[in-house]
N, C-alpha and C positions, 0 to 999 in steps of 0.2 A: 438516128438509128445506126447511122454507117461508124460511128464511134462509138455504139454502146458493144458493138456487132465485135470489131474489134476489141475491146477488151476483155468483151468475154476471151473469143478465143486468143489473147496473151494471156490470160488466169491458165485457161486450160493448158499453152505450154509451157509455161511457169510449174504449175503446177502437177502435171500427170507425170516426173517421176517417180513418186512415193507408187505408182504404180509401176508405170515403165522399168525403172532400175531395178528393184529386185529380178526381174526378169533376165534384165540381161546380166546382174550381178551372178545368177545361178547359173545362165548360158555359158558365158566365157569363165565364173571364176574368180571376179574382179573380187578384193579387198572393200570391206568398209570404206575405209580411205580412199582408193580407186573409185568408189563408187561416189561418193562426196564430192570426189576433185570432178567427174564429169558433169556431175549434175551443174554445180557451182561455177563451170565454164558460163553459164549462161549469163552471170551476174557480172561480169567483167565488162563488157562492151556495153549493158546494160545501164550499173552506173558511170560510167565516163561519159556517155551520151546523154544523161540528163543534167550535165552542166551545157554541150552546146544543144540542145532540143528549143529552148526560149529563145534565144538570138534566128536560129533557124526559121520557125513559126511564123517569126515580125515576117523574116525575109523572103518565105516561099508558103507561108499559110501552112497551116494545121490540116486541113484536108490532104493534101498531095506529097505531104511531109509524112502522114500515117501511111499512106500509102503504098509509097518506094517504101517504106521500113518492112510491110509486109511482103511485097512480094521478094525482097530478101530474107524476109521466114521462110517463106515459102521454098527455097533454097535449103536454107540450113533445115528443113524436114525432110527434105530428099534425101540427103548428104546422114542425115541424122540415122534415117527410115534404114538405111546400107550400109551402116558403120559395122563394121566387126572388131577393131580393134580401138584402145582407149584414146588414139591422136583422132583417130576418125568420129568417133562419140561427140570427142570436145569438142574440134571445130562446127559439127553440126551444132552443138547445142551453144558454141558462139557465134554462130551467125545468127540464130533463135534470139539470141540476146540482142543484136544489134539491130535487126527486125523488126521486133516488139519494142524496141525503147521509147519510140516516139510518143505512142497512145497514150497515156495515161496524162502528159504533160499535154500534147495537144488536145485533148479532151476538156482538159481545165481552162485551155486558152479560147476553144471556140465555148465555151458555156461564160468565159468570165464577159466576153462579146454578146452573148445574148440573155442569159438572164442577171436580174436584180437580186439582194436582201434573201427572200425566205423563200424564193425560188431556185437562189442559187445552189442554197442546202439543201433542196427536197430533190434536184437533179443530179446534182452530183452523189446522194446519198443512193438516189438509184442504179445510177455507175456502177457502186458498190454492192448494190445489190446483183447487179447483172454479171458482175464481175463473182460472187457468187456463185451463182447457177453453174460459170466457167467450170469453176473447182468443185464441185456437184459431181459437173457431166467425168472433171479429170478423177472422181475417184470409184465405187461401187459400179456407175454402168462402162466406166472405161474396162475394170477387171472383167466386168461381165464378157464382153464383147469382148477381148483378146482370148476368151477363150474358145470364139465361134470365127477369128480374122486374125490372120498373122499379123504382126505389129508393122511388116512393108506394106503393105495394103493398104492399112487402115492411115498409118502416115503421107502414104501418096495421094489419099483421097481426101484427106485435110490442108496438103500443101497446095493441091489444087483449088481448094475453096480458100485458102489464103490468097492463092494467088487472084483470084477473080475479083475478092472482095478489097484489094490491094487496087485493082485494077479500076474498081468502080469508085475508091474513095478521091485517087487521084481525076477523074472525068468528072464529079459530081462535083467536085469545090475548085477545081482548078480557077475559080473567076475570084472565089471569094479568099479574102486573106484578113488576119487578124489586121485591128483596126492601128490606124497607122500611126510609128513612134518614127521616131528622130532616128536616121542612120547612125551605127557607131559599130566600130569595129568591134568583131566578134571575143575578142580576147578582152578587151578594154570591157566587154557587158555582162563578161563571165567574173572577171575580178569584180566588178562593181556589185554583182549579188552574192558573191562570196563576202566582201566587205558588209555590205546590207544584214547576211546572216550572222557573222560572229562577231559583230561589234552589237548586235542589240541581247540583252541580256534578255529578254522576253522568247528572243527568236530563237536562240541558241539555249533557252529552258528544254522549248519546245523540242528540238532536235535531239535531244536526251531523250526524252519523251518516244518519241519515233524512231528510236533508236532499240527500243524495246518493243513496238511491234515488227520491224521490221525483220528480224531475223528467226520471229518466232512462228510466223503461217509458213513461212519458205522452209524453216529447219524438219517440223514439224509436223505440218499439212502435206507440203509439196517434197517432202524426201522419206519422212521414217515413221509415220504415223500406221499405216497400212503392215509393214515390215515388225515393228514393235507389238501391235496389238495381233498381228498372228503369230507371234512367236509366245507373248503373256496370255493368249486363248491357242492354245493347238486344237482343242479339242470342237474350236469354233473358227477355226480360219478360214472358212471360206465365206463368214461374213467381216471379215477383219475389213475388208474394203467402204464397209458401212460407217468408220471410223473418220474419212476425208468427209463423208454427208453428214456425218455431225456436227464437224465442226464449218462447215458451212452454211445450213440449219443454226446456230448463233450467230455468224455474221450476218445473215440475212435478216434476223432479227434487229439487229445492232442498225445493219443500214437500214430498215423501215419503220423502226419506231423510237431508233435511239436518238433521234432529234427531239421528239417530242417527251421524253423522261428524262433527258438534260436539260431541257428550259426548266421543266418542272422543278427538276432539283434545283438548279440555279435560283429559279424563284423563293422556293419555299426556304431553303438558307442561307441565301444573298451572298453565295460563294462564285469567282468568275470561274470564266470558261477552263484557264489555266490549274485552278484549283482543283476542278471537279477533275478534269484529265487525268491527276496526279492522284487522285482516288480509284480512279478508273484502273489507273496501271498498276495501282496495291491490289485490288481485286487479280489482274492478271497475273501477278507473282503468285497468288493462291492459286489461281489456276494451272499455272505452270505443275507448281508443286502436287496440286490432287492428279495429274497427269500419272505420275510414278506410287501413289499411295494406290488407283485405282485398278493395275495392273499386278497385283501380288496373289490374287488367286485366280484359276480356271475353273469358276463357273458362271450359272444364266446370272446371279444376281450381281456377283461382279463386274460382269462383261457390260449390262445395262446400266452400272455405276460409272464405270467407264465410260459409255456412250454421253452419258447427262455429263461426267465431266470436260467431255468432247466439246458439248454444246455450250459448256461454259466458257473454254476457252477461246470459242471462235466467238463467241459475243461481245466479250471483252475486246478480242483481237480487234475486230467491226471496230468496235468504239473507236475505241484510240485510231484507227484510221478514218470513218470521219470525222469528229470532233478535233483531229488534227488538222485536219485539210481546211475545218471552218476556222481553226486557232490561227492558220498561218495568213488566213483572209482577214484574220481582224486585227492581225499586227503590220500588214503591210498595205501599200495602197494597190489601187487596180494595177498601176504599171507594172508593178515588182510582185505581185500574188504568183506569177507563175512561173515565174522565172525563181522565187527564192523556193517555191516546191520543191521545181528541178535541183538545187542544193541538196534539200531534205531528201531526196530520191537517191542521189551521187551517192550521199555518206550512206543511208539505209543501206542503198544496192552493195555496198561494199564490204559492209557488216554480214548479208547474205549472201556473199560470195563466201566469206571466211570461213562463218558459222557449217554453213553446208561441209566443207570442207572437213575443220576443224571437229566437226563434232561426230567426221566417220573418223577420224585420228584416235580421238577420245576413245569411241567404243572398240576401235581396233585394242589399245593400250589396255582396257579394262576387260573385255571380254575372255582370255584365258583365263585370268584369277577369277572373273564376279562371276560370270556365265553373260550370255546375250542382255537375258532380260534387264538382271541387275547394272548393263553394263548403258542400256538404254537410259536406266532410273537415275543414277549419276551424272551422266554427261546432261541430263536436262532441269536435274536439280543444280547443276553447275550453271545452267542459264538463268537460273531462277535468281541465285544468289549475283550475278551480275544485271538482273533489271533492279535489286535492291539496291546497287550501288549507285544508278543510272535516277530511278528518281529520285534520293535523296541529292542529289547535283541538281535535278531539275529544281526540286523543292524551295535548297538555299537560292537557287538565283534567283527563284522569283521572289523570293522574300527578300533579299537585299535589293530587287527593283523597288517593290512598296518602300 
């Protein structure tokens, strides 16, 4: 519970500034760009820290390893909660990164410790779902409630329940530690899962793969989704925040039953895990795309076409997240499953540092000539046409594997 408990709230600070940001974009003034570069502070210390997370775990356990990470959240929300000017944003929202980096990986290593086979998907797929909820809570009732609780408030009262539950994860497991490997130096165990991932064609399919959800909930969900749909509804924007609950409403779907309609598929046409993924992530390039087709008019029946193609997206997204996490378990052994994650987390996290960035640059570039809206629809059909180029990579290698 003390790890499901945690990741929600790393989703939630992951993900609440498609709310947060514009906020403060309008307070101070900040540029698209500006605003992108702060948000995407968070992805820096993020990915670096999921290459050493697995050496760390062996060496001081997953419980008390989440736990310092939190109660240095808990820090960088202070810091965050007070910032006024764009050095002070970032480093709040880099210490957020460095915080949060632990959980996701130490989650994987204490569930690889105690569950087997078809338990280990049905927990971890709830991770995902709980992880969910996080970005639920980070979008409609976050907007709700900032508008009854200044954003220092409501931050102070979350850093403190970081810090508690920081506090509780480190006293509850301090005894227990992942189960015991062979010492080796930290750097020598980071090269060796770096080797492990881009020497196996199978592993390195998959990281193309994940390459394309990862920067799409964070670009998307956690930055412009909220921002985008009340600029394509003005005349609906104070539900624009219903936008983050849709597409987490498909990932929640994705994580509770998309185990059980990928066996099925798998079954009924004897296609593997890697296969069906790569189908998975053609559907998501539609989804990307009906993202910008569903935003061209302001009305109810658009706005609700918009919403379902919310849900699509986040469904999709779901998948390819865990059907990834089960892909990386069935090409590695137990020793190396969490450790070769943390790889796939490094380069993701990396890509959602840029993307974030990169993609307030784009609309800064496009939005005098296109206007806002059109300047949104571009820079995400620009995404779309880069996860096309991402699984057709994944595709050939796995076909030159067979």
């Amino acid at each position: 519970m003390g790890f499901y408990l945690s990741y929600f709230l790393s989703y939630f600070i992951k993900l609440s500034p498609s709310i947060i940001m514009p906020v403060l974009q309008a307070r101070y003034n900040f540029t698209s760009g500006q605003t992108g570069f702060i948000s995407s502070m968070y992805f820096l210390p993020y990915a670096t820290m999921q290459l050493f997370v697995g050496p760390l775990c062996k060496k001081f356990g997953a419980g008390p390893l989440t736990g310092a990470g939190l109660v240095i959240g808990a820090a960088g929300l202070l810091i965050f909660s007070n910032g006024t000017t764009i050095a002070a944003l970032a480093l709040g929202r880099f210490l957020l990164g460095l915080g949060t980096s632990p959980v996701f990986i130490a989650m994987i290593y204490f569930m690889r410790d105690s569950f087997e086979g078809d338990r280990y998907a049905r927990y971890y797929g709830f991770g995902i779902f709980v992880s969910s909820i996080g970005s639920i809570v980070a979008a409609a009732p976050l907007k709700a409630l900032l508008e009854v609780v200044s954003t220092e408030s409501l931050f102070i009262v979350i850093a403190v329940l970081t810090f508690v539950l920081g506090a509780f994860m480190i006293i509850i497991d301090c005894k227990r530690k992942s189960f015991q490997e062979e010492n080796s130096n930290l750097f020598t165990s980071i090269g060796g899962n770096l080797r492990i991932t881009f020497t196996s064609r199978m592993l390195l399919a998959g990281l193309m793969l994940w390459l394309i959800e990862a920067p799409s909930l964070v670009c998307y969900q956690g930055l412009w989704c909220t921002k985008w749909t009340a600029t394509a509804f003005p005349m609906h924007e104070s539900l624009s925040g219903l936008s983050g609950i849709a597409i987490s409403i498909g990932t929640i779907i994705a994580s509770t039953i998309g185990e059980n309609w990928v066996s099925a598929y798998k079954r009924k046409t004897g296609r593997t895990l890697g296969q069906t993924i790569i189908r998975i992530c053609i559907l998501h390039v539609v989804a990307t795309m009906l993202l910008s087709l569903s935003k061209q008019a302001d009305n109810i029946p658009m706005f609700f076409f918009s919403m379902i193609c919310d849900v699509f997206f986040g469904f999709t997204t779901g998948s390819i997240i865990v059907q990834g996490g089960v892909y990386v378990k069935e090409h590695t052994t137990a020793k190396d499953n969490a450790s070769v994650m943390g790889v796939y987390n490094f380069i993701g996290c990396l890509s959602q540092q840029l993307s974030q960035w990169l993609t307030g640059v784009e609309i800064d570039l496009l939005v005098v000539s296109l206007g806002l809206n059109m300047a949104f629809c571009m820079t995400f059909s620009t995404m779309a046409i880069l996860f096309c180029i991402l699984t057709v990579m994944a595709r050939t290698l796995m076909r030159n594997k067979q």
